[in-house]
VMD Tcl script that builds the backbone (N, CA, C; Angstrom):
set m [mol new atoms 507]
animate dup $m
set s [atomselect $m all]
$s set {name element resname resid chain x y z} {
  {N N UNK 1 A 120.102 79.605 87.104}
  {CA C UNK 1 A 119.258 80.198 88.118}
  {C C UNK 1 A 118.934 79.123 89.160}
  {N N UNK 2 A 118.833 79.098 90.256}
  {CA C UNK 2 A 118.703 78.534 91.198}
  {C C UNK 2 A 117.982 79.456 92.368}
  {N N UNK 3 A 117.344 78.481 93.464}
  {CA C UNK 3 A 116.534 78.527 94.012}
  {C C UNK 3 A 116.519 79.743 95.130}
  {N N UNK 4 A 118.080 79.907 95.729}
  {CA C UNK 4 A 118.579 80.408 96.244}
  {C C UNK 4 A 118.500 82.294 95.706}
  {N N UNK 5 A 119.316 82.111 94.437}
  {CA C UNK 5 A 118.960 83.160 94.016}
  {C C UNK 5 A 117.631 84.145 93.656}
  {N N UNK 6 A 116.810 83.406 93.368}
  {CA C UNK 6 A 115.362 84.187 93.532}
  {C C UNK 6 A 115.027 84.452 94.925}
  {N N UNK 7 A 115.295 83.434 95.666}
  {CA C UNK 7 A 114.980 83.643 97.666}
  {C C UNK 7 A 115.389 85.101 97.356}
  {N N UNK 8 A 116.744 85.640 96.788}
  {CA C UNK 8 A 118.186 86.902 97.361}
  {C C UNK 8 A 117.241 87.754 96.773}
  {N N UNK 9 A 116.548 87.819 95.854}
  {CA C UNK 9 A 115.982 88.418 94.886}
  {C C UNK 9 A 114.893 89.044 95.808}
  {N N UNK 10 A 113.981 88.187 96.112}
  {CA C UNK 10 A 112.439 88.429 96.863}
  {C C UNK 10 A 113.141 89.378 98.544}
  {N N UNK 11 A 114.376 88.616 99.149}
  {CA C UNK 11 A 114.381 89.049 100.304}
  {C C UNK 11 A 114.981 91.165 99.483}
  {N N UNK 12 A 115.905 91.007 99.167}
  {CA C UNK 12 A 115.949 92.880 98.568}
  {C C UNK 12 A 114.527 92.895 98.280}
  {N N UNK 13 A 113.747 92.590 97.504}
  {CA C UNK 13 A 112.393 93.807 97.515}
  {C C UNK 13 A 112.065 94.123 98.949}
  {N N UNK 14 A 111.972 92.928 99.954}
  {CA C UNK 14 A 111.257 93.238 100.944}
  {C C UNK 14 A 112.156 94.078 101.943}
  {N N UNK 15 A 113.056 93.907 101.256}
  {CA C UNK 15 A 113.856 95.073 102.172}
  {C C UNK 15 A 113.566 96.064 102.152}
  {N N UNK 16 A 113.366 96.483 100.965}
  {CA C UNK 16 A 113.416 97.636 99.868}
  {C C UNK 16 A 111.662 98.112 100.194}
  {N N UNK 17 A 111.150 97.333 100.444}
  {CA C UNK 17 A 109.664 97.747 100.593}
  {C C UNK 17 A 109.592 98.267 102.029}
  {N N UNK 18 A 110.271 97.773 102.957}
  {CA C UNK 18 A 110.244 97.935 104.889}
  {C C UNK 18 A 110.959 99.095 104.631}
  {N N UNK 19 A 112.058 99.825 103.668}
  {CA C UNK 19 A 112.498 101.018 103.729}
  {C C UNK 19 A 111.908 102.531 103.539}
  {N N UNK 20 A 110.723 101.906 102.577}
  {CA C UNK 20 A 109.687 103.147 101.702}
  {C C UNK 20 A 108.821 103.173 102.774}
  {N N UNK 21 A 108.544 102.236 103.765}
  {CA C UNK 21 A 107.639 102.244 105.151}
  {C C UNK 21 A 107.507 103.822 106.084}
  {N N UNK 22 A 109.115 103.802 106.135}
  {CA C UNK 22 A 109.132 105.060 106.959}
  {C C UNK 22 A 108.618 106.120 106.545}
  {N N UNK 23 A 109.179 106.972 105.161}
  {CA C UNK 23 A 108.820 107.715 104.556}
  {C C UNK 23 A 107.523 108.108 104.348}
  {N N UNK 24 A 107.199 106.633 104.182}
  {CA C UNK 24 A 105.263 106.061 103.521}
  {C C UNK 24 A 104.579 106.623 105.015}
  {N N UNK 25 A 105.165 106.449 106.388}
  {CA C UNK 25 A 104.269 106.583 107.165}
  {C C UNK 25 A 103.991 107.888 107.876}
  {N N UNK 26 A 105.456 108.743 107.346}
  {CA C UNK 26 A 105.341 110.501 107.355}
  {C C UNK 26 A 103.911 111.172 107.123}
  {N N UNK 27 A 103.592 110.324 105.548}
  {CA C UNK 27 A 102.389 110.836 105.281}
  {C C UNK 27 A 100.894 111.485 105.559}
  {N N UNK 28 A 100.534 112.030 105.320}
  {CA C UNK 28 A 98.953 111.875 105.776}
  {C C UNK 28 A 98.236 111.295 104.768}
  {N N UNK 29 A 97.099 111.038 105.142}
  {CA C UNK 29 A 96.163 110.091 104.653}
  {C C UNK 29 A 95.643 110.867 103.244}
  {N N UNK 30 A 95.595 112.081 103.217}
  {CA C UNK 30 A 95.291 112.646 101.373}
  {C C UNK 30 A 96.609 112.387 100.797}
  {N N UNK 31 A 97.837 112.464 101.051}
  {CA C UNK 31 A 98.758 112.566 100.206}
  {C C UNK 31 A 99.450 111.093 100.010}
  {N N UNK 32 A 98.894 109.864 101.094}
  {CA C UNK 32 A 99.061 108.836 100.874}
  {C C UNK 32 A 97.999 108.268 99.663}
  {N N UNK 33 A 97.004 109.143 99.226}
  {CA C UNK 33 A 96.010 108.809 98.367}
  {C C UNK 33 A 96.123 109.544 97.242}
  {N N UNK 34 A 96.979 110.685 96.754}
  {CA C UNK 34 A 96.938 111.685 96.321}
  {C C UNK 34 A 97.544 111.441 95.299}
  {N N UNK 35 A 96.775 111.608 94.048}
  {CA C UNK 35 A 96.872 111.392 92.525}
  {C C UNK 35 A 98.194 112.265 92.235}
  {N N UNK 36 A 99.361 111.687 91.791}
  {CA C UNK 36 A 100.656 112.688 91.722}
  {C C UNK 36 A 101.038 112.140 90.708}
  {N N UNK 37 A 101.288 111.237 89.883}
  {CA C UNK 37 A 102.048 110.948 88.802}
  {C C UNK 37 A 102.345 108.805 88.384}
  {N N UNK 38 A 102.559 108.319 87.804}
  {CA C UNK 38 A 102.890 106.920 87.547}
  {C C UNK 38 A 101.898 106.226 87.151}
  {N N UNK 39 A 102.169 104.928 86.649}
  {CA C UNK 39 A 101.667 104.132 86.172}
  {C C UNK 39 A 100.183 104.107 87.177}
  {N N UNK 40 A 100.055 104.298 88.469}
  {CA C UNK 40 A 98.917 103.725 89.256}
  {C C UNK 40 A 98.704 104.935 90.263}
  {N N UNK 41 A 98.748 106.303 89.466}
  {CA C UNK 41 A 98.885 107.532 90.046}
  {C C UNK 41 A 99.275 107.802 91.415}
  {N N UNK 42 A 98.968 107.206 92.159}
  {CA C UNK 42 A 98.962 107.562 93.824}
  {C C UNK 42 A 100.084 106.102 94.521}
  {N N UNK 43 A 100.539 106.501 95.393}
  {CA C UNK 43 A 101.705 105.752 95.839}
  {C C UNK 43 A 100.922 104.565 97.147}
  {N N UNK 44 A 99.812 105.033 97.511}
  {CA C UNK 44 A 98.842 103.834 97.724}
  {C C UNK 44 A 98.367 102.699 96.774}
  {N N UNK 45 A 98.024 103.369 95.641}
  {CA C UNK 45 A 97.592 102.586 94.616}
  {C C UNK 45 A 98.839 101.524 93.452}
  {N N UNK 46 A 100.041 102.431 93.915}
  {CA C UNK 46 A 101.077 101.769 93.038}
  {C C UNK 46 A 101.241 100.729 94.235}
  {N N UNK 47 A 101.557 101.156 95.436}
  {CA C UNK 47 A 101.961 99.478 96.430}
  {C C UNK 47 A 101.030 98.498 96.190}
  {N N UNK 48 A 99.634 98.728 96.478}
  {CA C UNK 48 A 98.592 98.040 96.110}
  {C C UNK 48 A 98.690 97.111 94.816}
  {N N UNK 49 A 99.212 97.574 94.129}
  {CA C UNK 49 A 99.071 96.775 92.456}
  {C C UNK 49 A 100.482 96.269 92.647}
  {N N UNK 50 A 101.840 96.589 93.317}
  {CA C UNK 50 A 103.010 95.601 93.405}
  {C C UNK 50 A 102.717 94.362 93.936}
  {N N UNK 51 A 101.933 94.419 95.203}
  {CA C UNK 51 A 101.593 93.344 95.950}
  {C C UNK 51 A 100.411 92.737 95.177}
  {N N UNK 52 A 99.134 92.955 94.472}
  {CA C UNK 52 A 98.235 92.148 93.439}
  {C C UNK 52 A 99.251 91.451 92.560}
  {N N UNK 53 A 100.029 92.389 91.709}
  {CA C UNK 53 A 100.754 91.872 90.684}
  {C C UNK 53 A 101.633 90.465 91.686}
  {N N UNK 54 A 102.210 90.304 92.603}
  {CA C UNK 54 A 103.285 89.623 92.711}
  {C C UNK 54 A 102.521 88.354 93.411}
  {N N UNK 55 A 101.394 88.685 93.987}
  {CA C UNK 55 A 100.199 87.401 94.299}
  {C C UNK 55 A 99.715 87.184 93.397}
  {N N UNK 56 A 99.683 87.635 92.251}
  {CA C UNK 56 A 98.974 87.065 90.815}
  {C C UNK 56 A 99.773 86.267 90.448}
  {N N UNK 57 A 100.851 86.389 90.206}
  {CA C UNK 57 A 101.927 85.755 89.431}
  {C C UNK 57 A 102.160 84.623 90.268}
  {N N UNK 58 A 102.503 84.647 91.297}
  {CA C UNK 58 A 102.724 83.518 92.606}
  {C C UNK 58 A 101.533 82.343 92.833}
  {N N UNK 59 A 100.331 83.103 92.253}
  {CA C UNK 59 A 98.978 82.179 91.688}
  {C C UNK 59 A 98.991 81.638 90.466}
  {N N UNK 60 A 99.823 82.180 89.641}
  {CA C UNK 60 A 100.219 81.160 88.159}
  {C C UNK 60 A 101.005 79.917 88.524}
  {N N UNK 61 A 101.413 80.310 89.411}
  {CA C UNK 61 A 102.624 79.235 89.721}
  {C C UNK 61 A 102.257 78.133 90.589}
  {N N UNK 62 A 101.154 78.032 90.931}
  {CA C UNK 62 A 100.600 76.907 92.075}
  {C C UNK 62 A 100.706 77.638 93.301}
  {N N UNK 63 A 101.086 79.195 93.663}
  {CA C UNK 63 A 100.972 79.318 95.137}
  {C C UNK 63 A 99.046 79.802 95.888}
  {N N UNK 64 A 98.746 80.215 96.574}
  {CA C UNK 64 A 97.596 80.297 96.880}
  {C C UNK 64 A 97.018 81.456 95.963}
  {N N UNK 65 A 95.553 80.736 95.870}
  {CA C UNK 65 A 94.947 81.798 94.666}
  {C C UNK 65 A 94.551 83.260 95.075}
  {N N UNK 66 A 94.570 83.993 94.073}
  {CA C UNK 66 A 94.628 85.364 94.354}
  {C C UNK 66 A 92.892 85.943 94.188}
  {N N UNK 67 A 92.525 85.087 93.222}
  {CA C UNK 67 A 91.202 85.752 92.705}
  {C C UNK 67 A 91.386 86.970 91.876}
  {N N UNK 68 A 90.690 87.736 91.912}
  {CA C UNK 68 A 90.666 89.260 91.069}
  {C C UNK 68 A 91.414 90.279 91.528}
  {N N UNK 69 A 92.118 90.711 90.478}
  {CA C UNK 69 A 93.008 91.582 90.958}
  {C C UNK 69 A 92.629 92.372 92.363}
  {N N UNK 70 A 93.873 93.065 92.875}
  {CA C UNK 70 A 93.620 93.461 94.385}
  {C C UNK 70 A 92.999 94.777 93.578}
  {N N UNK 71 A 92.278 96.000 94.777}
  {CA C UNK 71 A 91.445 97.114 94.115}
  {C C UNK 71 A 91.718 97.742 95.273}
  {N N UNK 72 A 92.601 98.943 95.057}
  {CA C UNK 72 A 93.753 99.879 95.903}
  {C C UNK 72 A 91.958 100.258 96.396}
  {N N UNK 73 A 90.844 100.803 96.297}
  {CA C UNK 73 A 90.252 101.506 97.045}
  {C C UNK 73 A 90.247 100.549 98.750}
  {N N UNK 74 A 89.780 99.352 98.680}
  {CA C UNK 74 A 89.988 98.569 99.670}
  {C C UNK 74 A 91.311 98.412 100.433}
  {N N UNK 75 A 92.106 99.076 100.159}
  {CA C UNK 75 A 93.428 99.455 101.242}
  {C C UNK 75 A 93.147 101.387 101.523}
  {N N UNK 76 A 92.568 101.473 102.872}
  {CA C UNK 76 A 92.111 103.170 102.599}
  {C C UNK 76 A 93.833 103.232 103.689}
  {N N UNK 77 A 93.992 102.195 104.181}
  {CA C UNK 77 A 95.460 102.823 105.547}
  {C C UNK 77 A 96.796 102.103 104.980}
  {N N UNK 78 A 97.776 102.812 105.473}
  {CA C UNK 78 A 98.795 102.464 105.395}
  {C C UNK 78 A 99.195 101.107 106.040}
  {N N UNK 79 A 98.562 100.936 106.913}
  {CA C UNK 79 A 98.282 99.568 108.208}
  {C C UNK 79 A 97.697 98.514 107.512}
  {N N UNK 80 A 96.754 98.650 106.276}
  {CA C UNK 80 A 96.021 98.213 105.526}
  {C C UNK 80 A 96.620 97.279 104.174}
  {N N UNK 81 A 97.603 97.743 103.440}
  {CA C UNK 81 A 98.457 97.754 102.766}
  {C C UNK 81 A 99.204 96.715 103.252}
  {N N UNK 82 A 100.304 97.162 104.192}
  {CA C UNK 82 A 101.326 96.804 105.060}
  {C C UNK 82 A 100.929 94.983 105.332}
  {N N UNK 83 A 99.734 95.202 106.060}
  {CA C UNK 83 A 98.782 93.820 106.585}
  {C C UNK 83 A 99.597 92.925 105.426}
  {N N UNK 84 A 98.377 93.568 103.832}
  {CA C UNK 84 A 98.466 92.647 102.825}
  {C C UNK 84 A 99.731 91.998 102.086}
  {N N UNK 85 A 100.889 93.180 102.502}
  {CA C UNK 85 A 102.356 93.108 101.573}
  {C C UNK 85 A 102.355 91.806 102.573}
  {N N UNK 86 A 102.641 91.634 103.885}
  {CA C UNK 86 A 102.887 90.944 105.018}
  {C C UNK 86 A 102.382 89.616 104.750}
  {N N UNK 87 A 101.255 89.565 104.213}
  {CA C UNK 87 A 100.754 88.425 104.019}
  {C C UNK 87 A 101.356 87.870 102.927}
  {N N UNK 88 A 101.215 88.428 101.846}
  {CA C UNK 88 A 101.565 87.546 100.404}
  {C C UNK 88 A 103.267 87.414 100.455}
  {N N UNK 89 A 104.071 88.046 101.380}
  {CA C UNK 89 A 105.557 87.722 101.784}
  {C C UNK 89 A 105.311 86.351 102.164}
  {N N UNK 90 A 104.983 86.212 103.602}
  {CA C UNK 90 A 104.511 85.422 103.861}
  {C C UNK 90 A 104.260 83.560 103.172}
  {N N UNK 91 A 103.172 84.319 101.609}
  {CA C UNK 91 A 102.852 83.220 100.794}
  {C C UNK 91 A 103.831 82.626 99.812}
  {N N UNK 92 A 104.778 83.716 99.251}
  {CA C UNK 92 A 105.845 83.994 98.609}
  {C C UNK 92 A 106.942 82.954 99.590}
  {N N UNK 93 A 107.434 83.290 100.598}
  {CA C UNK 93 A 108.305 82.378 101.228}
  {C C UNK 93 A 107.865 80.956 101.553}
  {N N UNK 94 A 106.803 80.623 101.706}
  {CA C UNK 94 A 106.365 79.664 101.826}
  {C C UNK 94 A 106.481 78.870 100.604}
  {N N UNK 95 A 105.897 79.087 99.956}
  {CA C UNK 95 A 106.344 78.711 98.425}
  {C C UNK 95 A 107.501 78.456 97.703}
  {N N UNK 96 A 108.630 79.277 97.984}
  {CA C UNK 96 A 109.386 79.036 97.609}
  {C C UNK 96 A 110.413 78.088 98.412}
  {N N UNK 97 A 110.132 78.269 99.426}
  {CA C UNK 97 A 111.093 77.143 100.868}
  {C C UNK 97 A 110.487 75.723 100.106}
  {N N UNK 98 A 109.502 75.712 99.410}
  {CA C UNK 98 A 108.556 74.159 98.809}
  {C C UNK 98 A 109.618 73.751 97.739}
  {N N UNK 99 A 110.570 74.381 97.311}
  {CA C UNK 99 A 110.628 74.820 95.634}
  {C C UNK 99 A 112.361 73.727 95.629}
  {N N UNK 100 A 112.482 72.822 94.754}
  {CA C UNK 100 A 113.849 72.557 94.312}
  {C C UNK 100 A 114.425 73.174 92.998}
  {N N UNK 101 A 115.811 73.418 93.002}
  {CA C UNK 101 A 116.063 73.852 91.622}
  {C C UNK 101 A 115.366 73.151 90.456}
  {N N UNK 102 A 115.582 72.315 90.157}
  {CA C UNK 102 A 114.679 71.509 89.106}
  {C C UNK 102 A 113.624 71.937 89.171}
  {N N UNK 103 A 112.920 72.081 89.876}
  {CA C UNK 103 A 111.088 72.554 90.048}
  {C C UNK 103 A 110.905 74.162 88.983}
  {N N UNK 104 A 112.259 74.918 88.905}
  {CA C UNK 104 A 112.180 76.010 88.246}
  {C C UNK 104 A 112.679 76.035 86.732}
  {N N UNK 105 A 112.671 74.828 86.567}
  {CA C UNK 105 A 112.471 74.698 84.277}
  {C C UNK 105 A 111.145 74.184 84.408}
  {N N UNK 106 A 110.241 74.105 85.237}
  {CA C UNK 106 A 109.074 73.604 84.991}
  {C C UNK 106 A 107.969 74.584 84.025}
  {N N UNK 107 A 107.383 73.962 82.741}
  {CA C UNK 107 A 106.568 75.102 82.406}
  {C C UNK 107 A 105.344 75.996 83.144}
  {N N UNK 108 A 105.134 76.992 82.947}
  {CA C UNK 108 A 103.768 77.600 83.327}
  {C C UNK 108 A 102.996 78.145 82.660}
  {N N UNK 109 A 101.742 77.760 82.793}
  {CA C UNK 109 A 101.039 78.506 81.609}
  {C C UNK 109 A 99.612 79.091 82.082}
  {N N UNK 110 A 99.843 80.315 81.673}
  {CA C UNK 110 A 98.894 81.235 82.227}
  {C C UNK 110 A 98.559 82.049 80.941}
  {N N UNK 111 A 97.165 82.946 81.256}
  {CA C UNK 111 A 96.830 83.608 80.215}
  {C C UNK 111 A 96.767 85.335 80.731}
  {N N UNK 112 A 97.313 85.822 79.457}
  {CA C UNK 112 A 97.783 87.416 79.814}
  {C C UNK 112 A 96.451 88.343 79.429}
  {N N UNK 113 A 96.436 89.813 80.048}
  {CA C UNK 113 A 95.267 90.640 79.693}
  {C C UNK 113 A 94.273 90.581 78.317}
  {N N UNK 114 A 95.015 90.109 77.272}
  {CA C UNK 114 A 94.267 89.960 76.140}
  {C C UNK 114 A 93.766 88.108 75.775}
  {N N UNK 115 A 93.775 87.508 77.000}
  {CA C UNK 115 A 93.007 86.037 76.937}
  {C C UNK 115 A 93.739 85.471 76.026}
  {N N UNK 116 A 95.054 85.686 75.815}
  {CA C UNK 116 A 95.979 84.714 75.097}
  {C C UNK 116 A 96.992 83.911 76.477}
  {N N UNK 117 A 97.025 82.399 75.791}
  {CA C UNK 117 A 97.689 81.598 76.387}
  {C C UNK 117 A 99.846 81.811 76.224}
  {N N UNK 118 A 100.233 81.863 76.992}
  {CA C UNK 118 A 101.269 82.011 77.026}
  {C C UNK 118 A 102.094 81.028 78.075}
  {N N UNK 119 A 103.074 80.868 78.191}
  {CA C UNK 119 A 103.873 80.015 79.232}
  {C C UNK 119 A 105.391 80.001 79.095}
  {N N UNK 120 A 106.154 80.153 80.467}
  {CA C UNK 120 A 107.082 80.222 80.692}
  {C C UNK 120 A 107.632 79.715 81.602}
  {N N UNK 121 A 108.753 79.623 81.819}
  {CA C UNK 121 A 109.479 78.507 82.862}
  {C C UNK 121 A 109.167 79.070 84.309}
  {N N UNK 122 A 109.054 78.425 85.323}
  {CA C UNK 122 A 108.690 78.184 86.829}
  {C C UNK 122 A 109.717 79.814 87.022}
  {N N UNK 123 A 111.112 79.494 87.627}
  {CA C UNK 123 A 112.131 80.597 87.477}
  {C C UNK 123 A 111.937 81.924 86.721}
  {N N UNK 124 A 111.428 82.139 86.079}
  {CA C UNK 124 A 111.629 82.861 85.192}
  {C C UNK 124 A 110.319 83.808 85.477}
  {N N UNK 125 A 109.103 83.300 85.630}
  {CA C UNK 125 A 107.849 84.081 86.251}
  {C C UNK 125 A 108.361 84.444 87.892}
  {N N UNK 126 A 109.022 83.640 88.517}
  {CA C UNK 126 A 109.221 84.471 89.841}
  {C C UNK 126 A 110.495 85.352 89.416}
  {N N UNK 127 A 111.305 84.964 88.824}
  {CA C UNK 127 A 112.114 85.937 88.520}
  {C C UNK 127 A 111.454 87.820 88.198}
  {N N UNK 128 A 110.475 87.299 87.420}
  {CA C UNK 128 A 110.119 88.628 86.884}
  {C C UNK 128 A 108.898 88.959 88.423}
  {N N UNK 129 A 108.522 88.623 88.726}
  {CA C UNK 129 A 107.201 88.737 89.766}
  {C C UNK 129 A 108.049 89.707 90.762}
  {N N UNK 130 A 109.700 89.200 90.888}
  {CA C UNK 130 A 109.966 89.828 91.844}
  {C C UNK 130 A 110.851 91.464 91.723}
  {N N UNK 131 A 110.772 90.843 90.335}
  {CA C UNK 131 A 111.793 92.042 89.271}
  {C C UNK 131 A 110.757 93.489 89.258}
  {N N UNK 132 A 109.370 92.949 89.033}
  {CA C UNK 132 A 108.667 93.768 88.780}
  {C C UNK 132 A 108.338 94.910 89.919}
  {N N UNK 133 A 108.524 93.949 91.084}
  {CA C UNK 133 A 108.260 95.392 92.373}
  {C C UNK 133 A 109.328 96.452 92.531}
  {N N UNK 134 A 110.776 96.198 91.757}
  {CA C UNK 134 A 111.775 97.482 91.812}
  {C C UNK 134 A 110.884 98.268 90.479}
  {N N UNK 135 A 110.475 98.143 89.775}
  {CA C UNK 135 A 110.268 99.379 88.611}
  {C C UNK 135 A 109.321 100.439 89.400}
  {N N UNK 136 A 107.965 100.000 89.965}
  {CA C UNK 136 A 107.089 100.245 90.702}
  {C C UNK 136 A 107.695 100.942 91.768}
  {N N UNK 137 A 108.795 100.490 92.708}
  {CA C UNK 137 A 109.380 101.171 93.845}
  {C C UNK 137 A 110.139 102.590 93.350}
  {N N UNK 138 A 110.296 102.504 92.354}
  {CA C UNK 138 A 111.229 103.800 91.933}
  {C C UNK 138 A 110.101 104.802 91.406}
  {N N UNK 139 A 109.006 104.078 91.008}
  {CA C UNK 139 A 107.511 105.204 91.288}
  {C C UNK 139 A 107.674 105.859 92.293}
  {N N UNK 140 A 107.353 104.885 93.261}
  {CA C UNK 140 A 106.935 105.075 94.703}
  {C C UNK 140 A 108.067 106.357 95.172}
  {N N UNK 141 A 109.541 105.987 95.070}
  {CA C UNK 141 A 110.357 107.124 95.229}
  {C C UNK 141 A 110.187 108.269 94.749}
  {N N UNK 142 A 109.989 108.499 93.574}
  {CA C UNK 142 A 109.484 109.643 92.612}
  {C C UNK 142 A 108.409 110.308 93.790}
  {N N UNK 143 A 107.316 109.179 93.618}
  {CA C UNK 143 A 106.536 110.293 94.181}
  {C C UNK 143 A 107.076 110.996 95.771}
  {N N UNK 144 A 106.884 110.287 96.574}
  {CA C UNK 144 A 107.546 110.440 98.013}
  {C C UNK 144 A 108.415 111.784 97.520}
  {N N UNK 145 A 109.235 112.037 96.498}
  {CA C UNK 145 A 110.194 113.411 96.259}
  {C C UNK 145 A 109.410 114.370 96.363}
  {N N UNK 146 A 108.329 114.113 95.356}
  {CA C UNK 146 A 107.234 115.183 94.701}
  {C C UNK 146 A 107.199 115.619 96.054}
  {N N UNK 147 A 106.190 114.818 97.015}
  {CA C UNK 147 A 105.588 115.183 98.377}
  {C C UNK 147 A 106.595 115.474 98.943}
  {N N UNK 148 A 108.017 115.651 98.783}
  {CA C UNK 148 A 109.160 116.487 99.912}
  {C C UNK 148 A 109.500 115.679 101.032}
  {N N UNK 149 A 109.375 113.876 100.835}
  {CA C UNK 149 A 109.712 113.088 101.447}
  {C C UNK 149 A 110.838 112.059 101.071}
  {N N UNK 150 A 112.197 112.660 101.165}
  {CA C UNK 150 A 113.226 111.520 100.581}
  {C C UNK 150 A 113.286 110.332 100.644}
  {N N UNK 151 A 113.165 108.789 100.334}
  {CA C UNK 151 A 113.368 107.919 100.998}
  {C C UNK 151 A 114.141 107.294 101.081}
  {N N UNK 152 A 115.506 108.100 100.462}
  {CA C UNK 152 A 116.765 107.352 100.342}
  {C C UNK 152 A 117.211 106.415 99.425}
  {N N UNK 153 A 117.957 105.824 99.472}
  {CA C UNK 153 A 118.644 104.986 98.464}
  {C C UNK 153 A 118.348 103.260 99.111}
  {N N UNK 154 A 117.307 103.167 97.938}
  {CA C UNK 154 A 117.251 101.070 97.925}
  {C C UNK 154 A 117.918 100.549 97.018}
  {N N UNK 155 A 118.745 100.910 96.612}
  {CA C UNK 155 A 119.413 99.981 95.515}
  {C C UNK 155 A 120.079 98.453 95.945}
  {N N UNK 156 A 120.175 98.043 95.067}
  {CA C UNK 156 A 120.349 96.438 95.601}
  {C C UNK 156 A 122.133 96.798 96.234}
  {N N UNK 157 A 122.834 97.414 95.972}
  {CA C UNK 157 A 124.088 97.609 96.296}
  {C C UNK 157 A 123.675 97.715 97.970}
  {N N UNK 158 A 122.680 98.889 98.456}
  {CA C UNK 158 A 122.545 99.273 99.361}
  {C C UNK 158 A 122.177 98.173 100.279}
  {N N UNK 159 A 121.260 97.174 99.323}
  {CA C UNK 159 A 120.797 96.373 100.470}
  {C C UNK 159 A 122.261 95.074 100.761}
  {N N UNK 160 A 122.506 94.880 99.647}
  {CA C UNK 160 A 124.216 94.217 99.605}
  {C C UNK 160 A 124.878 94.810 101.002}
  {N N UNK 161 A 125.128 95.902 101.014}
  {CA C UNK 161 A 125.850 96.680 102.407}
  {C C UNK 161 A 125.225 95.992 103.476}
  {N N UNK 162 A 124.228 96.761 103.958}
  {CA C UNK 162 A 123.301 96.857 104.939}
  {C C UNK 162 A 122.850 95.080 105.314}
  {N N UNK 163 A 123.081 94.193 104.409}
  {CA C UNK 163 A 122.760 92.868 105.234}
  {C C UNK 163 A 124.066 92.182 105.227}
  {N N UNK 164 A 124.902 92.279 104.944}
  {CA C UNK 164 A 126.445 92.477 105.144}
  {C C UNK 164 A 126.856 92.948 106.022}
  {N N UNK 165 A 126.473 94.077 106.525}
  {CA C UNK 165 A 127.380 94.786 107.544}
  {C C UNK 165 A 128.841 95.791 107.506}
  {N N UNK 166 A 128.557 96.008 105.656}
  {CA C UNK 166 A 130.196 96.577 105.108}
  {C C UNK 166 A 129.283 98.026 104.525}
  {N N UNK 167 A 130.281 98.968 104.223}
  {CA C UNK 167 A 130.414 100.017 103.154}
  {C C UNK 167 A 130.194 99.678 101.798}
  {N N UNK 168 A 129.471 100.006 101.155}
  {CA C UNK 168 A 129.513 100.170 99.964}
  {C C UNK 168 A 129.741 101.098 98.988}
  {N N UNK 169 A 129.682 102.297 99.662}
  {CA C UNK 169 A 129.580 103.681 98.884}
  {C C UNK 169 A 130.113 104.675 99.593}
}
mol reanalyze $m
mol bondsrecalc $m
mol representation Tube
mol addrep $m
C-alpha cells in the first residue's frame, strides 16, 4: 500500500460524493430529512455521519481534531452539509500530501465505542476511513430510488472511465 493509492482511493469517494450532489439537490428540504430506511435513516443524516466518521478517523491519525461526533440536526441544508464534506476534504488532502509511504506502517491507537484500546497501522485506518464512505453511499443511492431520484452509477469502474476519458461499459 502506498501513499498514492489511498490519495486514488479518497479522490473516487469525492467523486462519488460531487455525483449524489445533483440528485441530493433535486430534493426538497422534508425529503432531504425524511426518515426512509438505513443505518442513519435519512440521507441527510447518513452524509452527515460519512463525513463525522471520516474526520474522526483522520483525528486518530494526527489530522485536525474532530471533537464529538458531528450531530446531522446541525446540518438543516444541503449547502450545510456540502460546506462540511468541503472542509474535512480539504483536511483529508492536506494530510495526506504530509504523508510518506513509510509514515503508513506507523501504529495507531485509538479507542472504539466500547472504551477499549485498539490500534492499527497508519494505512490501514485511512484505508478503511475512506472505504467506509462507499457502504454509506450505496445507502444514500437506495434511498434517492425510494424518493424516485436515480443517481446513477458511482462505481469505481465509472469513476476509472470518467477521469480517464475512455468507455468502460
Amino acid at each position: 500500500m502506498t501513499v498514492k493509492d489511498i490519495e486514488m482511493l479518497y479522490d473516487y469517494g469525492y467523486w462519488a460524493n460531487r455525483k449524489l450532489m445533483e440528485p441530493i439537490g433535486r430534493l426538497t428540504g422534508e425529503e432531504f430529512t425524511r426518515k426512509i430506511c438505513g443505518s442513519f435513516e435519512s440521507i441527510r443524516n447518513t452524509l452527515v455521519h460519512i463525513i463525522s466518521a471520516e474526520w474522526g478517523w483522520l483525528d486518530r491519525c494526527g489530522g485536525p481534531e474532530r471533537g464529538s461526533r458531528l450531530n446531522a440536526e446541525d446540518f438543516p441544508t444541503l449547502q450545510s452539509v456540502v460546506d462540511a464534506q468541503s472542509k474535512v476534504e480539504s483536511y483529508v488532502r492536506t494530510f495526506l500530501s504530509t504523508l510518506k509511504d513509510e509514515d503508513l506502517r506507523r501504529a495507531v491507537e485509538y479507542t472504539n465505542d466500547s472504551g477499549e484500546k485498539r490500534t492499527l497501522l497508519l494505512g490501514e485506518v485511512m484505508m478503511h476511513a475512506a472505504n467506509h464512505g462507499v457502504h454509506h453511499r450505496a445507502q444514500v443511492c437506495l434511498m434517492l430510488r425510494e424518493l424516485g431520484h436515480s443517481p446513477g452509477n458511482i462505481d469505481l469502474l465509472f469513476y476509472y472511465g470518467e477521469t480517464r476519458g475512455v468507455p468502460v461499459w
